[in-house]
N, C-alpha and C positions, 0 to 999 in steps of 0.2 A: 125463471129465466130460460130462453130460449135459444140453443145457438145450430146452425146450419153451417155443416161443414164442406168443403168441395176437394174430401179427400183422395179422391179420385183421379185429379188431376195427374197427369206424367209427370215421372223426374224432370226437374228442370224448371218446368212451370212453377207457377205460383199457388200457394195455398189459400183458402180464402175461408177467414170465419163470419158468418153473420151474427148477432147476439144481440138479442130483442129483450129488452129490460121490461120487467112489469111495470106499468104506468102508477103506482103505487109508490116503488123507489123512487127516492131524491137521487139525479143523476150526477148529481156534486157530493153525493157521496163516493161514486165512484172514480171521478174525474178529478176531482181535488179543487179547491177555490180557486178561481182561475182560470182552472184547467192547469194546474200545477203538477198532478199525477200523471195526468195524458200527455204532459209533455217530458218529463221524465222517460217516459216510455217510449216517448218518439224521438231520443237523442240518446238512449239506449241501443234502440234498433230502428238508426237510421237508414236500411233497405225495406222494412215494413211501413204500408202505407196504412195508418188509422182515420177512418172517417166516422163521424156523429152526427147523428143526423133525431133530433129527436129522443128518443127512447131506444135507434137503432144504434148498435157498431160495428161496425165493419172493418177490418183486418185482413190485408192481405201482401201476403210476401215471398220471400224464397221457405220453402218446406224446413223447416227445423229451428227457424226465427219466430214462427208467429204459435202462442201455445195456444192449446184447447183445454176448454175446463169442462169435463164429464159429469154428466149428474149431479152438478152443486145443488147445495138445497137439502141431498137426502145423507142418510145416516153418512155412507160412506161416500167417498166422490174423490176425484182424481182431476191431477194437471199434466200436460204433457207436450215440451219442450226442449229444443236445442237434442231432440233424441233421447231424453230422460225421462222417466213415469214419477210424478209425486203425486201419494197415495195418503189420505186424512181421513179420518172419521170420527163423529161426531163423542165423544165420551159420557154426554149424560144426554137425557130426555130435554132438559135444558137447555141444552147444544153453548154452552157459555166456554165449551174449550173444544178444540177440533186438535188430535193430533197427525202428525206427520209420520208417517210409517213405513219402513223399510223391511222387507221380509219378514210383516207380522210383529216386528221390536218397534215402537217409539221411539226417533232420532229425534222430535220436535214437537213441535206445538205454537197453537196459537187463540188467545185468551182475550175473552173481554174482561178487563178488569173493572168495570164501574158502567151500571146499565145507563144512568143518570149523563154522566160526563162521555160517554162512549169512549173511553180509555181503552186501547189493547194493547196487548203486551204478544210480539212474536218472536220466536226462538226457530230460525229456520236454517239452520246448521248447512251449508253447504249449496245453495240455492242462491244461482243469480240473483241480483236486486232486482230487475224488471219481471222476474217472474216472482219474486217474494211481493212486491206490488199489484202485483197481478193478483195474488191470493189473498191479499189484505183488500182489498179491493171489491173482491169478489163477496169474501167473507160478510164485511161489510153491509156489504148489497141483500144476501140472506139472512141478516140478522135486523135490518130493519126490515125484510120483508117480513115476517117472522112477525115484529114488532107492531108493523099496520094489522095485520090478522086477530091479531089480538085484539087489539082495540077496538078494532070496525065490529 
């Protein structure tokens, strides 16, 4: 996953993330049936506007509404939001639990529980729901990328 960010922009203006899904990922994995997910998050933060386009998403808002996910995919990887850093990594070669990390201590975690049913279980103590979506979401998306690799 790819994402471009326009953090450059001035105070005031708006933020803008690009985020380019591998064509590989099912985007209703991310989006939720429906688009159930994507609209959850868009009546969360009704000042950010999300556009889909394909494989593309696009985000853009007032600076500290819309998050960025750094380096998903690798061992360690970060979200950061509303002015907050949430910090995870991966716990096995496996990658079957990612924890949530605060100053190097485990506050959380988030778990596949069943490869077969794609069960997960998240523990995200203190974390808005549109960004805990955001990260199951994400999550998600790297673990079936993960899973096409395999296979292919």
């Amino acid at each position: 996953m790819t994402d471009q960010t326009d953090e450059l922009a001035p105070r005031g203006q708006q933020a803008v993330h690009k985020i380019v899904v591998p064509p590989d990922v099912a985007m209703v994995s991310l989006l939720g049936a429906g688009d159930e997910l994507l609209r959850t998050v868009e009546r969360a933060f009704p000042r950010a506007d999300v556009h889909v386009r394909g494989n593309e998403i696009t985000i853009a808002g007032p600076h500290g509404e819309v998050a960025l996910v750094e380096r998903a995919g690798r061992r360690h990887w970060t979200v950061r939001s509303l002015g907050r850093r949430y910090e995870f990594r991966r716990t096995s070669f496996w990658g079957k639990e990612q924890e949530l990390v605060a100053d190097g201590v485990k506050v959380g975690s988030l778990r596949r529980t069943s490869n077969w049913s794609g069960g997960i279980e998240a523990d995200l103590p203190g974390m808005p729901l549109p960004v805990q979506i955001c990260v199951v979401g994400v999550q998600i998306a790297i673990w079936e990328a993960e899973h096409s690799s395999a296979a292919g």
